[in-house]
ROTOR-151557 format. One record per residue (C-alpha): residue in three letters; x, y, z. Coordinates in steps of 0.1 Angstrom, whole numbers, plus 5000, padded with zeros to 4 digits. Example, Ala and Ser with C-alpha at 12.3 -4.5 7.8 and 13.67 -1.06 7.14 Angstrom:
BEGIN
{ala, {5123, 4955, 5078}}
{ser, {5137, 4989, 5071}}
This chain:
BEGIN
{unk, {4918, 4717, 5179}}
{unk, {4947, 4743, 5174}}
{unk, {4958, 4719, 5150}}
{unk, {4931, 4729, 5127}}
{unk, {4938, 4767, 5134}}
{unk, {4970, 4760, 5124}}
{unk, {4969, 4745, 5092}}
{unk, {4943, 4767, 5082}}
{unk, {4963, 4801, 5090}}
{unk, {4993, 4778, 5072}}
{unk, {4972, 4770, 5042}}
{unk, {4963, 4810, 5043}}
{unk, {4994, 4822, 5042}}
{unk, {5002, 4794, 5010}}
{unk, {4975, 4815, 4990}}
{unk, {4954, 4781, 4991}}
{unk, {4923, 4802, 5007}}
{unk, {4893, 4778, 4999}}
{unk, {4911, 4752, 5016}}
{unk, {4919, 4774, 5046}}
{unk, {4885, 4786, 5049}}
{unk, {4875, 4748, 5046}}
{unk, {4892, 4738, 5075}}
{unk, {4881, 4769, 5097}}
{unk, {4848, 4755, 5092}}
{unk, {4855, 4723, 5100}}
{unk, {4865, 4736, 5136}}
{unk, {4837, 4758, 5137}}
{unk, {4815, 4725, 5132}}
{unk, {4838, 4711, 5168}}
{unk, {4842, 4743, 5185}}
{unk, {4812, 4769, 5179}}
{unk, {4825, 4788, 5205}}
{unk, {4856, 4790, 5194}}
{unk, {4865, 4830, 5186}}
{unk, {4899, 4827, 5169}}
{unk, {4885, 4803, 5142}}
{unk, {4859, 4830, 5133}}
{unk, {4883, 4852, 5130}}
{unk, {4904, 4835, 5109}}
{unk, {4869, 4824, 5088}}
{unk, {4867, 4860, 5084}}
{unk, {4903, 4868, 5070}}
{unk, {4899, 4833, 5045}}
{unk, {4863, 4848, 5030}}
{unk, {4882, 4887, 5031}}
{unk, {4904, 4873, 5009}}
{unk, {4879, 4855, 4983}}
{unk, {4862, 4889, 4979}}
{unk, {4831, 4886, 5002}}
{unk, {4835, 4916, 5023}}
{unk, {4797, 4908, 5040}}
{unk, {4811, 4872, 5050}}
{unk, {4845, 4880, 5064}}
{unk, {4824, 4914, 5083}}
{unk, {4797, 4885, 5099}}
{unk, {4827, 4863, 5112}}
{unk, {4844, 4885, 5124}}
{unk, {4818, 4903, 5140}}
{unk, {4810, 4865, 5154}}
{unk, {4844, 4862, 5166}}
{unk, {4840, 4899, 5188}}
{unk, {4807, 4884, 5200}}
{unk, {4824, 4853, 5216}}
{unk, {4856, 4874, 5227}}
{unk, {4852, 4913, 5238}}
{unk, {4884, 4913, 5239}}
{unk, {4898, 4901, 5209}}
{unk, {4922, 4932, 5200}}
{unk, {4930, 4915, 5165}}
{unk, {4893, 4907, 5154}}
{unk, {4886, 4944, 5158}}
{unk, {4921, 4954, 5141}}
{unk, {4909, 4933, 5111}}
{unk, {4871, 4943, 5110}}
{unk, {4884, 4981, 5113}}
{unk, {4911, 4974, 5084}}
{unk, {4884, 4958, 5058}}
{unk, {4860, 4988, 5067}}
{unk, {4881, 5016, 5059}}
{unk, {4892, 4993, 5029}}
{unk, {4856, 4993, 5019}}
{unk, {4850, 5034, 5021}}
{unk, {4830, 5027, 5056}}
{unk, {4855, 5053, 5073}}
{unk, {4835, 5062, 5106}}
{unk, {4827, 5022, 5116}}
{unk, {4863, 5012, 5107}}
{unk, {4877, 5038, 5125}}
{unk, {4855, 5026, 5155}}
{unk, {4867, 4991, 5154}}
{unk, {4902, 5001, 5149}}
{unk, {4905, 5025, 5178}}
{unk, {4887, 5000, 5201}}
{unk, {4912, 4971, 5190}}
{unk, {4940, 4997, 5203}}
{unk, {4919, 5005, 5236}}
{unk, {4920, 4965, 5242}}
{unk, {4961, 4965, 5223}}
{unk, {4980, 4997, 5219}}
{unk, {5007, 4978, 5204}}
{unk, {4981, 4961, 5177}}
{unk, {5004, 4959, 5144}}
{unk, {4973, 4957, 5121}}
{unk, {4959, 4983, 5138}}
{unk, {4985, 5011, 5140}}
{unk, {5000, 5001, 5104}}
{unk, {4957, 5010, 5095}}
{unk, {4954, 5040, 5115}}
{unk, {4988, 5054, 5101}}
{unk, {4977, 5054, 5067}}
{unk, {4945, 5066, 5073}}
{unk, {4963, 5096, 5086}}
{unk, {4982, 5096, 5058}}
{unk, {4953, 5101, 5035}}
{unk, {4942, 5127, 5057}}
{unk, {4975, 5145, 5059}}
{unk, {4981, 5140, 5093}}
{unk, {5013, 5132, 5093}}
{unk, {5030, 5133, 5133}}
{unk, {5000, 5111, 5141}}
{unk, {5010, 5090, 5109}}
{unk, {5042, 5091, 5125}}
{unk, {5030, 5080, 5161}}
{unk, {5015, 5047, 5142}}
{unk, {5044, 5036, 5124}}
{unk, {5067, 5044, 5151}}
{unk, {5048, 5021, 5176}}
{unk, {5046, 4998, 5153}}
{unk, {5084, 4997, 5145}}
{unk, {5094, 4998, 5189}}
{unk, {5072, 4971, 5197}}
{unk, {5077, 4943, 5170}}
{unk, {5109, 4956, 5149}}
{unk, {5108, 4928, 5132}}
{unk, {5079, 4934, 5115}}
{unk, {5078, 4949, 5079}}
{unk, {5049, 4971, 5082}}
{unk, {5063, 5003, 5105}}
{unk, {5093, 5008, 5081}}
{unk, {5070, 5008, 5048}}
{unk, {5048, 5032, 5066}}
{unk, {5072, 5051, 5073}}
{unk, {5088, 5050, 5040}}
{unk, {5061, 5062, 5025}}
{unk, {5052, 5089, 5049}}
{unk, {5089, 5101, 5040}}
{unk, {5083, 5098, 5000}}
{unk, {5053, 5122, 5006}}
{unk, {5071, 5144, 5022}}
{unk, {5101, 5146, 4997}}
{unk, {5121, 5133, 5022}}
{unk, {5136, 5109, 4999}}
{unk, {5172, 5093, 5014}}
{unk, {5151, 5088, 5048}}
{unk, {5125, 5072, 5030}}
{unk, {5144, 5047, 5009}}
{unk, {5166, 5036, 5042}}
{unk, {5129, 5029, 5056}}
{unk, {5119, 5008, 5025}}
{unk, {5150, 4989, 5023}}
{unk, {5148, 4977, 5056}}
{unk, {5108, 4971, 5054}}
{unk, {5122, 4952, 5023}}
{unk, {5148, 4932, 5040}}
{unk, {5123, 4920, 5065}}
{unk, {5096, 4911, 5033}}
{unk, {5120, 4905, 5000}}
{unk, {5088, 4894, 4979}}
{unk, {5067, 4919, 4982}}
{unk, {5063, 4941, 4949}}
{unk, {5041, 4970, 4968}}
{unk, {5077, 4978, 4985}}
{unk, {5097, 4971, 4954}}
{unk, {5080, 4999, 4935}}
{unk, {5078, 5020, 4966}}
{unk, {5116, 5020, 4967}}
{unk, {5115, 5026, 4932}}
{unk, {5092, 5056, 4930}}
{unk, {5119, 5077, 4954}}
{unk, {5142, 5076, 4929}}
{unk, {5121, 5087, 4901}}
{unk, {5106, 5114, 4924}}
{unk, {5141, 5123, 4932}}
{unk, {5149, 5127, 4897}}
{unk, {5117, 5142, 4885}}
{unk, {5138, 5176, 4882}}
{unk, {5163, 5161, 4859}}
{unk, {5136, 5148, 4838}}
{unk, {5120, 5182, 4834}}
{unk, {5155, 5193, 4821}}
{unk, {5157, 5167, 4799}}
{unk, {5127, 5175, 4784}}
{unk, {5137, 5214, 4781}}
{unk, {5163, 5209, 4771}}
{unk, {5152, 5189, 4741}}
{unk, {5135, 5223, 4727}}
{unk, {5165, 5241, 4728}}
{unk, {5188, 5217, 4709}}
{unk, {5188, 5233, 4669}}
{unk, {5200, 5193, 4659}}
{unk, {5166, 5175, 4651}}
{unk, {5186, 5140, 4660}}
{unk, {5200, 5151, 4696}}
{unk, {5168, 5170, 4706}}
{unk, {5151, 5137, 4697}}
{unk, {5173, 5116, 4717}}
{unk, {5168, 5138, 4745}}
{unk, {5132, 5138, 4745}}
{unk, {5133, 5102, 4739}}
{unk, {5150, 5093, 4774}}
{unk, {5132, 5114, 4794}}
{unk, {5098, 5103, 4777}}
{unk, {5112, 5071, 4789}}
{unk, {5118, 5081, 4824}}
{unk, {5085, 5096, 4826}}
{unk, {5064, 5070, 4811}}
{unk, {5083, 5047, 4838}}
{unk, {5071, 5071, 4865}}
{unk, {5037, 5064, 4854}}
{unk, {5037, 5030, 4852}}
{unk, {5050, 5029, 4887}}
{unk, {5021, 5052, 4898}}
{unk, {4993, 5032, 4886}}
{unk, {5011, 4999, 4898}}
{unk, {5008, 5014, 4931}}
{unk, {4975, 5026, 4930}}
{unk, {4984, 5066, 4929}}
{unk, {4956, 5065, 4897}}
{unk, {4956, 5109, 4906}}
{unk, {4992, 5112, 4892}}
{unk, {4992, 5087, 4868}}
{unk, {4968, 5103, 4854}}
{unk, {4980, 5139, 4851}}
{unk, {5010, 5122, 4845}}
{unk, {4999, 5109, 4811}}
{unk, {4980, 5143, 4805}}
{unk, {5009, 5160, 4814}}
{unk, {5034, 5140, 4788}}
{unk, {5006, 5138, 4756}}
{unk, {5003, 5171, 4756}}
{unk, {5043, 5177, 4759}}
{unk, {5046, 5150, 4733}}
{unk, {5020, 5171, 4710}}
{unk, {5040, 5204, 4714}}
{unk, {5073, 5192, 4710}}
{unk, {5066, 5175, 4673}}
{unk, {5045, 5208, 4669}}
{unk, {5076, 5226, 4679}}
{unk, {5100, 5202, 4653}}
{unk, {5076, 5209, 4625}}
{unk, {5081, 5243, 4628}}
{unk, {5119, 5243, 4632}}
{unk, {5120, 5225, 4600}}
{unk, {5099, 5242, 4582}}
{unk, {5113, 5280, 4590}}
């Protein structure tokens, strides 16, 4: 019955999930024993949006295999996903007691640390990650971004690019990469946007403005498309009331 595991995990990774989770169940129905088809039951209804589902089958698959490093990788990963920090950081550090080299489970961990400003241990995760399977995508985007936090960003865009090279569709690295350059430039943009007081010509300090306003709002957009909602959002503070002061500051030029 691999067969049906592996068109299921094929038809996952197509995006056709109802149909993946459809065949799952149809192995379940042959082999109720079987832990790996739980397992991928509980990826297929992760991915359909019932986090309760995909926590049961998984938990299922645990049941029927102890030692089933990637069922707990997965269960930790949705958990922390879902804000239930202490039981996915459980299931995630037993999936590395069974598999220290667990990609799902270090690439998890590392961000968590991330979050939490624990950056060597971030570090640790990635760098595991990236030893064991270099071929894998998910070490060098951790990385990358741990790098981009830390302002670090020429290391951090030769981590992205490579993470890139290894996953050329994926738009979460595309506007990783991106965001290090506009970070990089966020100083040039501040002088724009000085400098565009200072100009006496109402034209040039207009044009000025204009193309850092345009470098900014970029910035934004890239923030949000990421999911950093925190900056974007001071971000767009930051730039209405610029905006407001600058036209403010016009008027007055012209009028005196």
């Amino acid at each position: 019955m691999t067969d049906l595991l592996a068109q299921s995990k094929e038809a996952y990774e197509s995006n056709r999930i109802k149909e993946a989770k459809e065949i799952c169940e149809k192995l379940i129905e042959k082999e109720p024993d079987n832990a790996l088809a739980y397992q991928q039951l509980g990826r297929c209804w992760y991915k359909m949006g019932q986090d309760n589902k995909a926590f049961q089958a998984l938990s299922k698959a645990i049941e029927l295999d102890p030692h089933l490093s990637s069922a707990y990788a997965l269960l930790g990963s949705y958990k922390l996903a879902k804000g239930e920090i202490k039981d996915g950081l459980i299931a995630l550090n037993k999936a590395l007691e069974i598999d220290p080299n667990s990609v799902t489970a270090n690439f998890s961990l590392g961000h968590y640390c991330l979050s939490q400003k624990e950056f060597d241990k971030a570090a640790e995760h990635f760098n595991r990650i990236i030893k064991t399977e270099p071929s894998r995508w998910e070490g060098y985007y951790g990385l990358g971004v741990l790098y981009c936090i830390r302002r670090q960003y020429k290391k951090s865009r030769r981590m992205l690019k490579k993470a890139a090279r290894l996953k050329p569709k994926s738009p979460s690295i595309r506007s990783m990469l991106r965001l290090t350059y506009i970070y990089q430039f966020s100083v040039l943009v501040i002088g724009l946007f000085l400098l565009s007081f200072l100009l006496p010509s109402l034209f040039a300090s207009s044009i000025v403005f204009a193309t850092a306003a345009a470098i900014f709002l970029w910035h934004i957009a890239l923030d949000r498309k990421v999911g950093n909602d925190k900056m974007a959002l001071i971000g767009t503070i930051f730039f209405i009331v610029y905006f407001l002061v600058f036209i403010f500051s016009r008027i007055l030029y012209l009028k005196y």
